[in-house]
C-alpha positions as CSV (number, residue, x, y, z in Angstrom):
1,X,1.5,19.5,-4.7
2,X,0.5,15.8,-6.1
3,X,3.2,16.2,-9.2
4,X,6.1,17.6,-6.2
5,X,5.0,14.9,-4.8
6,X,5.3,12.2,-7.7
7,X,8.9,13.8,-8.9
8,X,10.4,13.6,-5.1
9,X,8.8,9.7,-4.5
10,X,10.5,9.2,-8.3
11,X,13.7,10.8,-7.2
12,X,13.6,8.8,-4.2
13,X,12.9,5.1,-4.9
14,X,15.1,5.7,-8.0
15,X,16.8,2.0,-8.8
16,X,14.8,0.2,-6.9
17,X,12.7,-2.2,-8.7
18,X,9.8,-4.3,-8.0
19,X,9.4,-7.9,-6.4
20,X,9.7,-10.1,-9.0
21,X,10.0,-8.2,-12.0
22,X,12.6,-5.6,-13.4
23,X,10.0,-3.2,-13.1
24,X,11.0,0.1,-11.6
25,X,10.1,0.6,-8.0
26,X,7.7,3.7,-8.5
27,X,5.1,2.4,-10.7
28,X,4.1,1.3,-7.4
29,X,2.9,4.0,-5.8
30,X,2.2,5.6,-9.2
31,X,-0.9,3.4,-9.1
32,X,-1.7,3.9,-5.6
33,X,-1.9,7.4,-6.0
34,X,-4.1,7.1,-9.2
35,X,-6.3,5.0,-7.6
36,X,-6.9,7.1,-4.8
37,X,-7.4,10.2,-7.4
38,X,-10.0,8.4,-9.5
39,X,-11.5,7.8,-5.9
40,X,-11.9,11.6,-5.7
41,X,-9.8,11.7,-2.9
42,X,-8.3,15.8,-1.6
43,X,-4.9,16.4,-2.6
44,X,-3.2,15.4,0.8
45,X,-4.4,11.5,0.5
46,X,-3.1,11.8,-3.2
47,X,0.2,12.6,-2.3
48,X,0.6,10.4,0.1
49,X,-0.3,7.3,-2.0
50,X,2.6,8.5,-4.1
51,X,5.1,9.0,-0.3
52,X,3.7,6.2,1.6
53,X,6.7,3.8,1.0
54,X,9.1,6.6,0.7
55,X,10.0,6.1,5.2
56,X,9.7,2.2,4.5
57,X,12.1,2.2,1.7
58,X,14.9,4.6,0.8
59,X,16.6,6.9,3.4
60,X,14.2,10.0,3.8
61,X,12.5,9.7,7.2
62,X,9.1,11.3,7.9
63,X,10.6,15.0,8.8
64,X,11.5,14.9,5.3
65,X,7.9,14.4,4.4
66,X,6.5,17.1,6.6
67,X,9.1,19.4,5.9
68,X,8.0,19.1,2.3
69,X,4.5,18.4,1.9
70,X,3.2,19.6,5.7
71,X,1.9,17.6,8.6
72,X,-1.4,16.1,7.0
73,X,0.6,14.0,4.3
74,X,3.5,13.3,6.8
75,X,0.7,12.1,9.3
76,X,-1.3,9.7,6.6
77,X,2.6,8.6,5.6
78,X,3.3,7.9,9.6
79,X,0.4,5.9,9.9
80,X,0.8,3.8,7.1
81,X,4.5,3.5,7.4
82,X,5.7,-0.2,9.0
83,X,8.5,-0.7,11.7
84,X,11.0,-2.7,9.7
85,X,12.9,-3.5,12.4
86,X,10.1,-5.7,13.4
87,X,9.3,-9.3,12.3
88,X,7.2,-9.6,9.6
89,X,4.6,-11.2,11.4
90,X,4.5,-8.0,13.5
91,X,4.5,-5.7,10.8
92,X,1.5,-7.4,9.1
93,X,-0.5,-7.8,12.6
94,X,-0.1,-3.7,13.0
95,X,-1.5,-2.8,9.5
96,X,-4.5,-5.1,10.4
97,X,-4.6,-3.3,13.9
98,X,-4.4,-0.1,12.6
99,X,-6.8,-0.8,9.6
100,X,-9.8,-1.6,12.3
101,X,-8.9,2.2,14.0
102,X,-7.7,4.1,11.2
103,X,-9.5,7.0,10.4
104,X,-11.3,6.1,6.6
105,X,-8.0,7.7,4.2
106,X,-5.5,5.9,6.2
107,X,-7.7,3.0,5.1
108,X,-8.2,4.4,2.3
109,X,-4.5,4.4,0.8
110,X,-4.0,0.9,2.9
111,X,-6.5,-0.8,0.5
112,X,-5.2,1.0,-2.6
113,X,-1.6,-0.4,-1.8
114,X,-2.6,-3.6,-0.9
115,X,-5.0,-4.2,-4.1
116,X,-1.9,-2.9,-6.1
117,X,0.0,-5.4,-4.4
118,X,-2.1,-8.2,-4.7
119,X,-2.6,-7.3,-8.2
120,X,0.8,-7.4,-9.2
121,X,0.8,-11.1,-7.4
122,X,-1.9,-12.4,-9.4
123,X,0.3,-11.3,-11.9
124,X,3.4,-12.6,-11.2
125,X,1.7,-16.2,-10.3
126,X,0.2,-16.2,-13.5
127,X,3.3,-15.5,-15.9
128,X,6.4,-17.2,-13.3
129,X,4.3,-19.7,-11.3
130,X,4.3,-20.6,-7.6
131,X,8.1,-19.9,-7.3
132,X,7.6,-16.6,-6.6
133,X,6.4,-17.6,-3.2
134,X,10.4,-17.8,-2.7
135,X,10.9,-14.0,-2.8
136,X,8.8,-13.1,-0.3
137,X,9.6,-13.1,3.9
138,X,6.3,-15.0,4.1
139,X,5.0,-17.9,1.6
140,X,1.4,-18.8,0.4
141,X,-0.1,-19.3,3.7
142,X,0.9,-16.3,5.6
143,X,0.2,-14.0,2.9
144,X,-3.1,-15.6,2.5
145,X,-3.8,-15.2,6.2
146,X,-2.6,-11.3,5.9
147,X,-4.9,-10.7,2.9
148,X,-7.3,-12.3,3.9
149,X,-7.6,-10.3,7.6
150,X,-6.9,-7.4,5.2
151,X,-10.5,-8.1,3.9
152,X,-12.4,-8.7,6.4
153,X,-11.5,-5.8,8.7
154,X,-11.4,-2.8,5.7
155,X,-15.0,-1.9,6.2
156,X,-15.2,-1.8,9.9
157,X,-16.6,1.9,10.8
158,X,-17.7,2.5,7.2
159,X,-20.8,3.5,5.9
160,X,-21.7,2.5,2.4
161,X,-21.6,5.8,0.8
162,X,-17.6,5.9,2.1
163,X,-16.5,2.7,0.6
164,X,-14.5,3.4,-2.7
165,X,-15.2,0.7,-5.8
166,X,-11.8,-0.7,-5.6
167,X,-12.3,-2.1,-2.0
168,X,-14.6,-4.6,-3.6
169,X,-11.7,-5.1,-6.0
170,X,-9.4,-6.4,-3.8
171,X,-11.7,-8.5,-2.0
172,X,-12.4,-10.3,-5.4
173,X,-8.5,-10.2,-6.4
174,X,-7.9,-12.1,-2.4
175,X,-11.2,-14.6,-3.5
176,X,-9.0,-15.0,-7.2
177,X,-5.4,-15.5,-5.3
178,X,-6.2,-17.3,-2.4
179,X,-9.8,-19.0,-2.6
């Protein structure tokens, strides 16, 4: 199930390419999904680290998911999936909200998206400069702010033994990136 669902999210994010970069689009969630299966994480989390901008980002919707990969993965996809239609003030405030209830792999592919993300950043800054702050619907400050609540609310209703090493990643990548 984790390579059907690396060849659909490959199929489906086809020509889209990454912020910044003329990267293609699903090295993206290639990563994720690694990240969450060095984590050891079941097969279901897996694949959805690979779908979970596939609702956001191209035309399937989440029956699509389920249809193809069952209720768990469509569920974990739902949940992590943002309202575009929204501002993106909105949007950022719900992944917060829903990373302090989440149950621990929604949070789990949460952090390993966001580290990705703020990985590629630190990148980005390092190679092009501040300017990249232009391609983004929210500059230095807001994404600081949204990183930043990112951080401090990821362990909330973890025990130690349930926290994966690359949560302490990203909160060293946000430390790195926005002081």
């Amino acid at each position: 199930m984790i390579e059907k669902a690396k060849v659909f999210a490959t199929e489906a994010h086809k020509g889209q390419m990454r912020k910044n970069s003329n990267t293609p689009y699903i090295t993206h969630p290639t990563r994720v999904a690694t990240q969450l299966q060095k984590a050891g994480f079941r097969t279901e989390v897996i694949c959805a680290g690979y779908l979970h901008d596939v609702v956001e980002d191209t035309p399937y919707n989440i029956e699509d998911i389920e249809k193809h990969f069952g209720s768990t993965v469509a569920k974990l996809v739902a949940t992590h999936t943002e309202d575009k239609t929204k501002s993106w003030q909105v949007r950022k405030q719900h992944t917060i909200d829903t990373l302090k209830n989440a149950n621990k792999e929604v949070r789990y592919i949460i952090i390993a998206d966001k580290l990705d993300n703020l990985l590629g950043l630190e990148k980005d800054l390092k190679e092009q400069g501040d300017s990249i702050w232009e391609n983004f619907n929210a500059g230095y400050e807001k994404q600081k702010w949204y990183n930043k609540s990112i951080a401090e609310n990821m362990y909330t209703g973890l025990n130690d033994d349930e926290v994966p090493s690359y949560f302490r990643e990203f909160e060293e990548a946000v430390k790195r990136v926005f002081g």
